[in-house]
RODO-2510 file (C-alpha; in nm, 4 decimals, decimal comma):
residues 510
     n   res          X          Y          Z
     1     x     3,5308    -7,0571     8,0783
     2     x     3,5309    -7,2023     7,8156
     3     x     3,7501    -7,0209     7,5067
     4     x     3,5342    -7,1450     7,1979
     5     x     3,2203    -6,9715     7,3563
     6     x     3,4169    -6,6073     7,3650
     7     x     3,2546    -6,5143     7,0419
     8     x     2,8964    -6,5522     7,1588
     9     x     2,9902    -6,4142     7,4979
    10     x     3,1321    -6,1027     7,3583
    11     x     2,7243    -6,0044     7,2044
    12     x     2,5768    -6,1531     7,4576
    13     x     2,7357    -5,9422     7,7125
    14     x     2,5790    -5,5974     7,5731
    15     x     2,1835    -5,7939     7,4749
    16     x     2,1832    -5,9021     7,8106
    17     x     2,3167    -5,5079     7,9343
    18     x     2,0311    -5,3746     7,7014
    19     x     1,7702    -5,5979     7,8405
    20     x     1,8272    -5,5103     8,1977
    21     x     1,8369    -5,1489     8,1871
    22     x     1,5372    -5,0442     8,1293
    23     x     1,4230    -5,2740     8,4172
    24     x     1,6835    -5,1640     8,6609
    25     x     1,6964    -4,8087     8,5584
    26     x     1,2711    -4,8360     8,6461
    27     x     1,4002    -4,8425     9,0208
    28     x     1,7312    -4,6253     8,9715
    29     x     1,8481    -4,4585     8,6712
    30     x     2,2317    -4,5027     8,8497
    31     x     2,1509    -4,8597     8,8036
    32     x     2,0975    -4,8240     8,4387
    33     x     2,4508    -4,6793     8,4126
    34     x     2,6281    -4,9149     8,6704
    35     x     2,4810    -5,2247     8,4286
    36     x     2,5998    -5,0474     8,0938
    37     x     2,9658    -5,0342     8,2752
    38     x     2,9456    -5,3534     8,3937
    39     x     2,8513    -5,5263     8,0388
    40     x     3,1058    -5,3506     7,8434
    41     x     3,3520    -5,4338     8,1292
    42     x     3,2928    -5,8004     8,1299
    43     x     3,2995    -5,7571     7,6933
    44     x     3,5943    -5,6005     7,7207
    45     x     3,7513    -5,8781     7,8811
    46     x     3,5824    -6,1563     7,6750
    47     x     3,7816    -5,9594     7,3682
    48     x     4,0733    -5,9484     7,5133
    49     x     4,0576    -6,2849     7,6429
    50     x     3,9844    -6,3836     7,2627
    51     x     4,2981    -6,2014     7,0826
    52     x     4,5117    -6,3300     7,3261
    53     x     4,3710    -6,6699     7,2777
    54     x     4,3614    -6,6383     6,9150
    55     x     4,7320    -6,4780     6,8696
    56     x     4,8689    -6,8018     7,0696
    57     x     4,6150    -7,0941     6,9864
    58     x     4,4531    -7,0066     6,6193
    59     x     4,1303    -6,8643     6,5413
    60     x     3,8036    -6,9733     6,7475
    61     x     3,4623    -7,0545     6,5101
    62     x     3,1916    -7,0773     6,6724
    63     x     2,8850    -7,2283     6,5340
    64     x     2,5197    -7,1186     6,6338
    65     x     2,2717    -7,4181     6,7478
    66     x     2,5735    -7,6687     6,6414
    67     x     2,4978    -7,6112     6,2781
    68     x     2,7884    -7,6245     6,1268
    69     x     2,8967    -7,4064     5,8107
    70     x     2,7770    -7,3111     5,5220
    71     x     2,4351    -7,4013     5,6125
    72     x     2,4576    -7,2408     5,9476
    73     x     2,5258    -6,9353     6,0771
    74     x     2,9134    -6,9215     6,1853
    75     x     3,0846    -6,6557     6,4297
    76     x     3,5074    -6,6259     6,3994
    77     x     3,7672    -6,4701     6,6187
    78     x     4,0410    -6,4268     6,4414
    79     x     4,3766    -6,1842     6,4726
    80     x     4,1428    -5,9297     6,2811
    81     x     3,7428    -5,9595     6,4721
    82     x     3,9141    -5,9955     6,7997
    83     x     4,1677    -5,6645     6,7189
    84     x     3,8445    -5,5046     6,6639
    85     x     3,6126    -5,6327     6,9794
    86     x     3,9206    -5,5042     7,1667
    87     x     3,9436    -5,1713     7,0258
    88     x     3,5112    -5,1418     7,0236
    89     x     3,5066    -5,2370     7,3542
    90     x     3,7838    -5,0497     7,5215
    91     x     3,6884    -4,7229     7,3613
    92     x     3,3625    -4,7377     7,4657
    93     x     3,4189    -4,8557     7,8054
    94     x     3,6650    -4,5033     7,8520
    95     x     3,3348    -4,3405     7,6659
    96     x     3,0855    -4,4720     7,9306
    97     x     3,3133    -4,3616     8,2047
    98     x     3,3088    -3,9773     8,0529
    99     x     2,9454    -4,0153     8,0484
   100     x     2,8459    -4,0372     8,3151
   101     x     2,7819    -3,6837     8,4215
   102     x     2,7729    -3,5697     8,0826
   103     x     2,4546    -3,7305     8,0140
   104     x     2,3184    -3,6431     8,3215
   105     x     2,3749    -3,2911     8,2369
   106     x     2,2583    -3,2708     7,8813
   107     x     2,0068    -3,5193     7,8502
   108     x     1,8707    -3,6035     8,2480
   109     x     1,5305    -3,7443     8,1082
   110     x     1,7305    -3,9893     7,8123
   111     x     1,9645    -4,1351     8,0596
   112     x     1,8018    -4,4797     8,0027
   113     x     1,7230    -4,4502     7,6796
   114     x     2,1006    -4,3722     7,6252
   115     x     2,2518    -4,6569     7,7440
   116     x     2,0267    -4,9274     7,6113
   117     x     2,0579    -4,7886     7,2726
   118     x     2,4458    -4,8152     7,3525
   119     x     2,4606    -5,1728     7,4149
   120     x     2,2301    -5,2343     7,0984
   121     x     2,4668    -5,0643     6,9072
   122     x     2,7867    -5,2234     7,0634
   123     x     2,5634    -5,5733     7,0087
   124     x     2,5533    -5,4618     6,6322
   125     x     2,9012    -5,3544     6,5729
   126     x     3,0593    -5,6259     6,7850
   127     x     2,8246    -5,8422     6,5690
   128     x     2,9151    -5,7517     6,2532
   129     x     3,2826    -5,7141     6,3401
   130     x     3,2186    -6,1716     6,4622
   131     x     2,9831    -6,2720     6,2233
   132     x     3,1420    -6,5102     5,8923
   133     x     2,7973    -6,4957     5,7665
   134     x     2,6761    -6,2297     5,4807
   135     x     2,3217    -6,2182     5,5936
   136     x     2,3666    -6,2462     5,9624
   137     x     2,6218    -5,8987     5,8882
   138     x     2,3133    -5,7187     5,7427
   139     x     2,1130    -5,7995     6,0637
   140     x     2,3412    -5,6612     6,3116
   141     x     2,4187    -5,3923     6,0559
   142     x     2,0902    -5,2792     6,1327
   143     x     2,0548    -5,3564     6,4562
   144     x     2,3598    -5,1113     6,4838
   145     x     2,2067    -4,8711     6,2303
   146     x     1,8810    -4,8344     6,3695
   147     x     2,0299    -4,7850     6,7621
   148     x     2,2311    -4,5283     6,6083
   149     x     1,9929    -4,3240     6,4178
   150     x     1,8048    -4,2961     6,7970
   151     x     2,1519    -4,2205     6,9431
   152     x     2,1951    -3,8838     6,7438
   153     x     1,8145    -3,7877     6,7939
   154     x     1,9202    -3,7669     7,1301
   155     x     2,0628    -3,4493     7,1061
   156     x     1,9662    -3,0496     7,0436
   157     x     1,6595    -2,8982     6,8819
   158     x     1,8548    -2,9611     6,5046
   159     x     1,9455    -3,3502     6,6007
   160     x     1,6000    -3,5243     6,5169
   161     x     1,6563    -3,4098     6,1331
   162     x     2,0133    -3,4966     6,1190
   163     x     1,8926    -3,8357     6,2391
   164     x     1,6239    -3,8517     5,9582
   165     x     1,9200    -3,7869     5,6855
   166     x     2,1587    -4,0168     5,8578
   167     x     1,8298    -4,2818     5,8359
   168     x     1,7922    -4,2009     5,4992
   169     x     2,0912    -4,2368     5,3499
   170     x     2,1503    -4,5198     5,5861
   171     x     1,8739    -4,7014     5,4696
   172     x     2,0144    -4,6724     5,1235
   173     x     2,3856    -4,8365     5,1979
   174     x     2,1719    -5,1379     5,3697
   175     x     1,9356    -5,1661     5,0621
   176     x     2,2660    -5,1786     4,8354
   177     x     2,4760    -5,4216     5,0559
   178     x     2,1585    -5,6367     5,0759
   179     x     2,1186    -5,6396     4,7153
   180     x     2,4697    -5,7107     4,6425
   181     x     2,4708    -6,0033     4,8875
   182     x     2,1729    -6,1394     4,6832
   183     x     2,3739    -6,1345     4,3686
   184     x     2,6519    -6,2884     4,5771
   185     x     2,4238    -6,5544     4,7048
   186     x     2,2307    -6,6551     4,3593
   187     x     2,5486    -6,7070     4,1853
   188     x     2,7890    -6,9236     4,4522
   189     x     2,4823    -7,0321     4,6554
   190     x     2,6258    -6,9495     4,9707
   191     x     2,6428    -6,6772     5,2389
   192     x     2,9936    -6,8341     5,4276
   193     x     3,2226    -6,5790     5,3741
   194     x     3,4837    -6,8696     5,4135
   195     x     3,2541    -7,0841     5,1503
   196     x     3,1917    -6,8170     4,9463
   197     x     3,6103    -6,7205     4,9411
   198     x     3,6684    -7,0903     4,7289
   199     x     3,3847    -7,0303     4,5053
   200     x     3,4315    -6,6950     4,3952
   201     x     3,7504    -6,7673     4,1589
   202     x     3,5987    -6,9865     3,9057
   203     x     3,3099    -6,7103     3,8897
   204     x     3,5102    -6,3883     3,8865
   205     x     3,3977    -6,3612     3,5010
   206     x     3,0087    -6,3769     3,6328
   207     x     2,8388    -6,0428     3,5902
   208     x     2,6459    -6,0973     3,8593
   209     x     2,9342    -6,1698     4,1027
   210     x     3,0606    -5,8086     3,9617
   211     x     2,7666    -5,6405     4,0655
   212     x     2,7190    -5,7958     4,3837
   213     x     3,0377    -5,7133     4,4554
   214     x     3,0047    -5,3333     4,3649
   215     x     2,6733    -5,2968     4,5311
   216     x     2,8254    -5,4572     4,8760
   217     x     3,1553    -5,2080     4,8354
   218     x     2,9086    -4,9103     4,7470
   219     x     2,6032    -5,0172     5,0593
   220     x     2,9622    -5,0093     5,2994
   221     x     3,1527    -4,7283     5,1302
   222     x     2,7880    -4,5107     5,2467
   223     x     2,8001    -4,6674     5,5897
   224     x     3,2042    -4,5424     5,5985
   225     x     3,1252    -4,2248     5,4888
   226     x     3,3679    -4,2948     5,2224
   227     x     3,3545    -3,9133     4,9876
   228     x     3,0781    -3,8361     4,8652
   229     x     2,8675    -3,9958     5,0518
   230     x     2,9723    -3,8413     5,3583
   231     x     2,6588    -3,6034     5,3965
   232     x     2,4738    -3,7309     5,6625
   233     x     2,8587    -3,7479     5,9195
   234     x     2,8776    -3,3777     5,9511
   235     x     2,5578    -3,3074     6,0922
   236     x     2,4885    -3,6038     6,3100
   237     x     2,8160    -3,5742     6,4329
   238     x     2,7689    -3,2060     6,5179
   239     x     2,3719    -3,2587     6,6876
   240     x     2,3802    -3,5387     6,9196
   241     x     2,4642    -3,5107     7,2282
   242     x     2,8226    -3,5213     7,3433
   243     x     2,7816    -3,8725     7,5089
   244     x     2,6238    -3,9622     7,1578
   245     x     2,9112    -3,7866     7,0000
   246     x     3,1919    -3,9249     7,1554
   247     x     3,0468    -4,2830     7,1402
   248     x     2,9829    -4,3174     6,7622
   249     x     3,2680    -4,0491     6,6195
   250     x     3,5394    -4,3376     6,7304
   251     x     3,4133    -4,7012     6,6453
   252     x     3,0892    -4,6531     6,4266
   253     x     3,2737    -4,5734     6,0403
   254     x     3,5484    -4,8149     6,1763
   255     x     3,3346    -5,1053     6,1792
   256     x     3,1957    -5,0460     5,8387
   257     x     3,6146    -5,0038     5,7440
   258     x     3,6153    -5,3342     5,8549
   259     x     3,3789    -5,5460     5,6492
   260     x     3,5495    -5,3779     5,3629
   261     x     3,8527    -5,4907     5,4746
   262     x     3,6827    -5,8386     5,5657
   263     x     3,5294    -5,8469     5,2147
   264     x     3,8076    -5,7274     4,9420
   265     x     4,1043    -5,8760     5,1651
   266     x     3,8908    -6,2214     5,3272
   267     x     3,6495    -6,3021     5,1059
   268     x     3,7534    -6,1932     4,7349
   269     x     4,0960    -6,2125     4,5827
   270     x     4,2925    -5,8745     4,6104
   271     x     4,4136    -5,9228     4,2612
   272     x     4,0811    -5,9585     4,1184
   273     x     3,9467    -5,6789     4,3041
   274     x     4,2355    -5,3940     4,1785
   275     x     4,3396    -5,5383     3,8579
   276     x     4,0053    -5,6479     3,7164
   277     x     3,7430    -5,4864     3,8744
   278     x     3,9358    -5,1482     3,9607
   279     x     3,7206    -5,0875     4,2635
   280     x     4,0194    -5,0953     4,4963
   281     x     4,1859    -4,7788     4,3148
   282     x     3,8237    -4,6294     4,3429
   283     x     3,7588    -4,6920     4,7186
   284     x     4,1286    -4,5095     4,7482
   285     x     4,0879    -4,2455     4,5268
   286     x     3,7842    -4,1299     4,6873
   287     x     3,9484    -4,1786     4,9992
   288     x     4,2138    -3,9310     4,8704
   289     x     3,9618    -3,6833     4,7650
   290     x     3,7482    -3,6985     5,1082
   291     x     4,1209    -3,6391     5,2811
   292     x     4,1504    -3,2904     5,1032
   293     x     3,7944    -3,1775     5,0788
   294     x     3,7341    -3,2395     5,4579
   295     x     4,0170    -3,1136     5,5617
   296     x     3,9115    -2,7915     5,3372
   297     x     3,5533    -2,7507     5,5263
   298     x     3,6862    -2,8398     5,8358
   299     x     3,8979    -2,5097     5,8229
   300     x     3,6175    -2,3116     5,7577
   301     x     3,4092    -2,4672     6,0547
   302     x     3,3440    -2,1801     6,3954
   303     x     3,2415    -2,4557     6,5774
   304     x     3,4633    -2,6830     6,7599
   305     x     3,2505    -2,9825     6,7328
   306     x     3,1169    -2,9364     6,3513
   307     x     3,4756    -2,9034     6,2766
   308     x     3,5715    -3,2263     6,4088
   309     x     3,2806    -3,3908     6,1933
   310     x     3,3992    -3,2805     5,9168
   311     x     3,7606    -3,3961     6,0466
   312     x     3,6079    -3,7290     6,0626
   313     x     3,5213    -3,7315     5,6713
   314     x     3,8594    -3,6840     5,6259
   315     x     3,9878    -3,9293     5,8799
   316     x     3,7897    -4,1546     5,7149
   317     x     3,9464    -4,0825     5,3857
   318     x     4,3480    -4,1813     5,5377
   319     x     4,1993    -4,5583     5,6046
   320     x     4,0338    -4,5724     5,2498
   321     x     4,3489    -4,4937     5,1260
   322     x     4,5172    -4,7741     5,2858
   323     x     4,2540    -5,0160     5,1392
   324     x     4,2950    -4,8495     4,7909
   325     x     4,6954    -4,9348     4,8123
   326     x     4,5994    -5,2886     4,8439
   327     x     4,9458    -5,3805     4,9899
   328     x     5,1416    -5,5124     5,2959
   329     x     5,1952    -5,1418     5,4090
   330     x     4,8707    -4,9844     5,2974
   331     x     4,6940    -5,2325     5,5205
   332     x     4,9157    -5,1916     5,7914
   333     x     4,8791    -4,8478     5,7649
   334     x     4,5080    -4,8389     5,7795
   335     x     4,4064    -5,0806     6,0508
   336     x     4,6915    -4,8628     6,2921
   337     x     4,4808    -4,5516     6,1588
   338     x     4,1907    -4,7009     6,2964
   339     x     4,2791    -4,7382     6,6178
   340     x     4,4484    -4,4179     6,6424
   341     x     4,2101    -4,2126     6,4934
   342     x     3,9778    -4,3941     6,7556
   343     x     4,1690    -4,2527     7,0497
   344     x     4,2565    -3,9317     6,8800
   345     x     3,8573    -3,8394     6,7670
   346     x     3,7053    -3,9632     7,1091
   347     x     3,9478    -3,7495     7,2909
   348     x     3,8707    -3,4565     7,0894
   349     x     3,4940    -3,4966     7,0957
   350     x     3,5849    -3,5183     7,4908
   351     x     3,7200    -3,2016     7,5166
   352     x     3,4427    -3,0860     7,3041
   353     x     3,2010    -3,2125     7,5750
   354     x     3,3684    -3,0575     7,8784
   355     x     3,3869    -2,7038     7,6908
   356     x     3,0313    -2,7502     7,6582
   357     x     3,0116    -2,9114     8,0223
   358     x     3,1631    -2,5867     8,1573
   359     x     3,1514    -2,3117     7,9579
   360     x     2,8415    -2,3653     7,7819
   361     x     2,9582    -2,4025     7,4275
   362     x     3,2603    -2,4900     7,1800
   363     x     3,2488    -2,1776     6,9678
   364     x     3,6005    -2,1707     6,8480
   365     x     3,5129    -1,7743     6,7960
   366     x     3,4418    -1,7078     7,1682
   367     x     3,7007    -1,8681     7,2776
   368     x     4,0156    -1,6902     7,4310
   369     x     4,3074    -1,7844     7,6036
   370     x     4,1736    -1,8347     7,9349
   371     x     4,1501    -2,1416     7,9077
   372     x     4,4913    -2,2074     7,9387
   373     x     4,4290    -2,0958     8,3166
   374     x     4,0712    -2,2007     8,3931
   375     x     4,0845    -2,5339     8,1882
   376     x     4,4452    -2,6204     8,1803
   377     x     4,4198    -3,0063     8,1662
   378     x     4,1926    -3,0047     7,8963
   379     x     4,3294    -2,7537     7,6759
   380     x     4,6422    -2,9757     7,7358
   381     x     4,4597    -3,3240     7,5937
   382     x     4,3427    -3,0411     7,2731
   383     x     4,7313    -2,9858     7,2144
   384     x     4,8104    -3,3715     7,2629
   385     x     4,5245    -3,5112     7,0720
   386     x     4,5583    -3,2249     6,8077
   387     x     4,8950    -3,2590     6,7471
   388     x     4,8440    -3,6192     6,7187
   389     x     4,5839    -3,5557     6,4093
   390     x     4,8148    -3,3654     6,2305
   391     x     5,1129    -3,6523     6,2300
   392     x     5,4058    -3,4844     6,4439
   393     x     5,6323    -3,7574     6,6035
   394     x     5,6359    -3,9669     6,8221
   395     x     5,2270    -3,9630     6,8377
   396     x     5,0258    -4,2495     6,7017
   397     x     4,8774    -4,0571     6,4183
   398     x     5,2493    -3,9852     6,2654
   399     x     5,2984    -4,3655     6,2468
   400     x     5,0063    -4,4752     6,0622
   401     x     5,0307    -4,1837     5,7995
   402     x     5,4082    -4,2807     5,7986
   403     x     5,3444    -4,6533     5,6750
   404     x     5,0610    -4,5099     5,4296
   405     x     5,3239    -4,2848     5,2323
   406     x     5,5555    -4,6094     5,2700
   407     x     5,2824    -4,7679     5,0976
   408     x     5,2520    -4,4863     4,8553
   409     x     5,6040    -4,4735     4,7911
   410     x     5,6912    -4,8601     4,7251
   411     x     5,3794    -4,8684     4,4813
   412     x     5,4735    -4,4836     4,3007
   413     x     5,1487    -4,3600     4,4096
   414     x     5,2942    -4,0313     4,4332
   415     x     4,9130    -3,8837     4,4146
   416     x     4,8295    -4,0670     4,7364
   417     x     5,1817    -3,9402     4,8651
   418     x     5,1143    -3,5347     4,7856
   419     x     4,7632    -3,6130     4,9154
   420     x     4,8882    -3,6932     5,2592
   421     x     5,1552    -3,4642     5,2671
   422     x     4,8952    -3,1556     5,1745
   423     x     4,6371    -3,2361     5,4055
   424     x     4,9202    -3,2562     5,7048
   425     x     4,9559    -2,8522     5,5831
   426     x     4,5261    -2,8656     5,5987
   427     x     4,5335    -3,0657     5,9591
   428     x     4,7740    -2,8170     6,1003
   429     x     4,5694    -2,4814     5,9944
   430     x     4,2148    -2,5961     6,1694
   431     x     4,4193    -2,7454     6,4745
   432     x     4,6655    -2,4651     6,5089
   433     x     4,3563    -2,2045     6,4660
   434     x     4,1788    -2,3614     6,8046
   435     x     4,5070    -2,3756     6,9681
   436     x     4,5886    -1,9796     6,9022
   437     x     4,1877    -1,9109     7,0823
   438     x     4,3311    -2,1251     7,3602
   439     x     4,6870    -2,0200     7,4156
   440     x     4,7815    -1,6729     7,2467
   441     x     4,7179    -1,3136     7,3658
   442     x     4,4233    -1,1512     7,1249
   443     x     4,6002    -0,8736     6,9630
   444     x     4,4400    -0,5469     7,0819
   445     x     4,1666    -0,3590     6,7646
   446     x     4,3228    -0,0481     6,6961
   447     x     4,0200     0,1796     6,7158
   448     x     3,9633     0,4264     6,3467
   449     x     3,9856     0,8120     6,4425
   450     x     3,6432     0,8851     6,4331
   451     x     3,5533     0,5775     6,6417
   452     x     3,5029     0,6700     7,0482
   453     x     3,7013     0,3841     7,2715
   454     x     3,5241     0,0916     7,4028
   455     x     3,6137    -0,1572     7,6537
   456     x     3,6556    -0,5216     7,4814
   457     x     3,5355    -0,7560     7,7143
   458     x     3,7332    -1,0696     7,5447
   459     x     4,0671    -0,8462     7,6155
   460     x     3,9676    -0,7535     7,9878
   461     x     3,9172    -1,1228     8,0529
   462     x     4,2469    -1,2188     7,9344
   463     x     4,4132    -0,9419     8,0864
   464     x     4,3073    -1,0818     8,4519
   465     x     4,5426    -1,1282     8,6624
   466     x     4,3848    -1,4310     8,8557
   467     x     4,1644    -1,6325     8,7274
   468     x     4,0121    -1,9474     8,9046
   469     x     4,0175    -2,3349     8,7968
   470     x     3,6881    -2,4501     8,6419
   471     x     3,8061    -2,8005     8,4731
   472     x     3,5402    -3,0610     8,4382
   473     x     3,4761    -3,3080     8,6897
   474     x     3,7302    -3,6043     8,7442
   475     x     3,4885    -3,8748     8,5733
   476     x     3,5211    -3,6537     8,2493
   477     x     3,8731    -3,5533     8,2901
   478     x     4,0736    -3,8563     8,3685
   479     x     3,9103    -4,0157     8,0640
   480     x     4,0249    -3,7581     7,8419
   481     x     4,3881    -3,7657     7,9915
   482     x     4,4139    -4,0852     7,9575
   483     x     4,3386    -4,0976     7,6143
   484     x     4,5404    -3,7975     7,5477
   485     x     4,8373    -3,9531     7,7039
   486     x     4,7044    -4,2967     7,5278
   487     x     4,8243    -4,1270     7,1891
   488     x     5,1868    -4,1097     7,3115
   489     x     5,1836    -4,4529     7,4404
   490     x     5,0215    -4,6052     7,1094
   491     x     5,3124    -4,3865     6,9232
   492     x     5,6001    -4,5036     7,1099
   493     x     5,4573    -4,8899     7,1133
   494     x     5,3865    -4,8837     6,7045
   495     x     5,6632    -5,1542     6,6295
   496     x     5,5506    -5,4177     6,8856
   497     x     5,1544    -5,2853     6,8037
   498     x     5,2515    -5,3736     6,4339
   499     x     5,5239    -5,6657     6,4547
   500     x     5,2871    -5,8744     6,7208
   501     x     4,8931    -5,7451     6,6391
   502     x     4,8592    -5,6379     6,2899
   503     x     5,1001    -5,8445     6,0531
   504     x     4,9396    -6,1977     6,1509
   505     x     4,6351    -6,0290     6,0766
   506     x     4,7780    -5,9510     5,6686
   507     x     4,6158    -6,2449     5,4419
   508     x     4,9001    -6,4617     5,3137
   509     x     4,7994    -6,4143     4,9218
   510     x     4,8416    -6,0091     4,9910
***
């Protein structure tokens, strides 16, 4: 095999997965799932093949039809892209495994349909997260868009309109980015991010660069769900199916994390970006405010699943943060959010789907502590995953907060430092309220005098004395144990996750 060719490999993978499932799944619809495995499998490898190529030998550039850059369309793995293949492709690959019953059992007559919009979406993201072209990221942007606006129709009675607002206001963050890219284009003349990096400097005084620029971090900010234009994550989170769910909650606003990153860190001068311009101080101050005001709504969420969306705006907010800090440690911080909050949100949108799978719901109201005793396992991956949200030691999610109020600190952001010490306070309230349903004794109602006594049918379940197993099956289990026990592993491995993956991916002039 031959290493230069991993870029194109990695995308070609999942178009080739999309194009034969429909025609396999025609004969078998186990086929169409057996193909989706076995593209992300062989993706999966590709990326890993690249980073470890690319962390000993260089970056690989790959040029599309041998024309070489500016003038043609470029594709680079670098410590960065190849981080990211990794992380889209092993998530999904443990989200494909949990699937496979779950789909079956909420959506029997999508089952194709599900997993060929999958691979066009991992196509798009994967593309994006490769492409060194500005224009070539808008068209797998919406290759990735569109697949994912069909992904969350795919759900209840409610999803189709959540779709329609997440197409909306999708539609919207393309039309900006495009824009600014146009701006971008008409005044250095190029679409090479790598071209466009030695140009930009002698035109940071242009107005249009200034507006490109602010247009491309506003088209992405929407596509991040960066506060306040979080509107259409709560609901299309909350709608779609729990395949659907569990598939975009963990690598969808990641990838649109990353072209900031690739943009304000890659392409433009840091400098220029939070001295001049101000917009990194913006990008982090409205990642401050999403932290606190979806933390606040996620507290006053019944359901399990809605509360998690709204999680996810706040999530969301911890990485903006990072990129607002503009530092050594804010970045650092940020990309080891990603991939913790990737493990952490798919294994708590898994859980979500096996309450679902076997109890018929994730009403955090109706639920009681039997679970402890008829779902014992999963309740267990809640705790774990939960108490890996809220930043306790030695889970992943206390390291990357830890290294974002280091970044805080060294720069006297103490705003950004009370922000992520408050919504710790916020994380542990909505967590520790599920965990109470799951674990604690209901206290008994004391009945008024006038009232006759009545049976309470929550309190006569928990009371029993026996009470039989019902966990899900082993193919949605074992994926959400081993991302539960994932989080302890990514904790206790931060220093060599950080010392070997992240720093060489910190530009020098940072």
């Amino acid at each position: 095999m031959n290493t230069l060719q991993l870029p194109i490999l990695i995308i070609i993978a999942f178009l080739f997965g999309a194009l034969l499932i429909p025609l396999l799944g025609y004969f078998a619809r186990r086929l169409g799932y057996i193909t989706a495995l076995i593209a992300t499998a062989l993706s999966l490898f590709f990326s890993i093949s690249g980073l470890m190529h690319v962390l000993s030998e260089g970056r690989i550039s790959y040029h599309l039809a041998g024309w070489m850059p500016p003038f043609g369309i470029e594709l680079i793995l670098d410590p960065l892209s190849a981080f990211m293949c990794v992380l889209i492709t092993g998530i999904t690959f443990v989200v494909l495994i949990f699937s496979g019953r779950m789909v079956e059992h909420e959506t029997p007559d999508k089952t194709i349909s599900y997993y060929t919009l999958t691979m066009l979406l991992l196509a798009g993201l994967c593309g994006m997260v490769l492409t060194g072209d500005l224009f070539n990221l808008y068209v797998f942007l919406e290759i990735a868009a569109l697949a994912g606006y069909a992904l969350v129709a795919i759900g209840d009675k409610r999803a189709p309109v959540a779709a329609f607002r997440y197409l909306t206001l999708g539609t919207v963050g393309a039309a900006f980015y495009l824009l600014g890219v146009a701006f971008i284009f008409i005044s250095t003349g190029s679409l090479n991010m790598g071209d466009v990096f030695k140009v930009l400097p002698l035109l940071e005084d242009s107005r249009a660069v200034i507006v490109g620029l602010t247009l491309i971090v506003l088209g992405i900010g929407l596509k991040m769900a960066l506060f306040p234009m979080h509107a259409w994550m709560p609901d299309a989170y909350a709608y779609a199916s729990s395949a659907a769910t569990a598939l975009l909650a963990p690598i969808g606003t990641k990838v649109a994390a990353y072209v900031l990153f690739r943009v304000m860190f890659y392409m433009v001068d840091p400098d220029f970006l939070r001295h001049d311009l101000h917009i990194a101080q913006i990008v982090g101050y409205l990642g401050a405010i999403g932290v606190l005001w979806g933390s606040i709504l996620a507290i006053c969420q019944k359901e399990l699943k809605l509360m998690l969306a709204y999680s996810s705006v706040a999530q969301v907010g911890y990485i903006a943060v990072g990129i607002g800090l503009a530092s050594p440690l804010g970045f650092i911080g940020a990309i080891l959010h990603a991939l913790n909050h990737a493990c952490m949100k798919a294994c708590l949108f898994f859980v979500s789907g096996s309450l679902r799978f076997k109890v018929g719901h994730s009403s955090i109201t109706d639920m009681n502590n039997s679970l402890r005793k008829t779902m014992p396992w999963t309740s267990a991956a809640f705790v774990l995953a939960a108490i890996s949200m809220i930043g306790l030691p030695p889970t992943a999610g206390f390291f990357s907060k830890w290294y974002l109020a280091l970044g805080a600190i060294e720069q006297s952001n103490w705003i950004f430092l009370g922000v992520l010490l408050v919504s710790t306070l916020l994380n542990a309230a909505y967590f520790f309220k599920v965990i109470e349903r799951m674990y604690l004794k209901p206290q008994p109602r004391v009945a008024a005098p006038s009232e006759e006594p009545s049976e309470d049918p929550v309190q006569e379940l928990t009371d029993t004395t026996h009470v039989n197993r019902n966990e899900a099956p082993a193919s949605i289990l074992l994926p959400t144990l081993t991302l539960s026990l994932s989080l302890l592993v990514l904790g206790l491995a931060n220093a060599w996750i950080v010392t070997h993956l992240i720093l060489p991916m910190i530009p020098d002039w940072l």
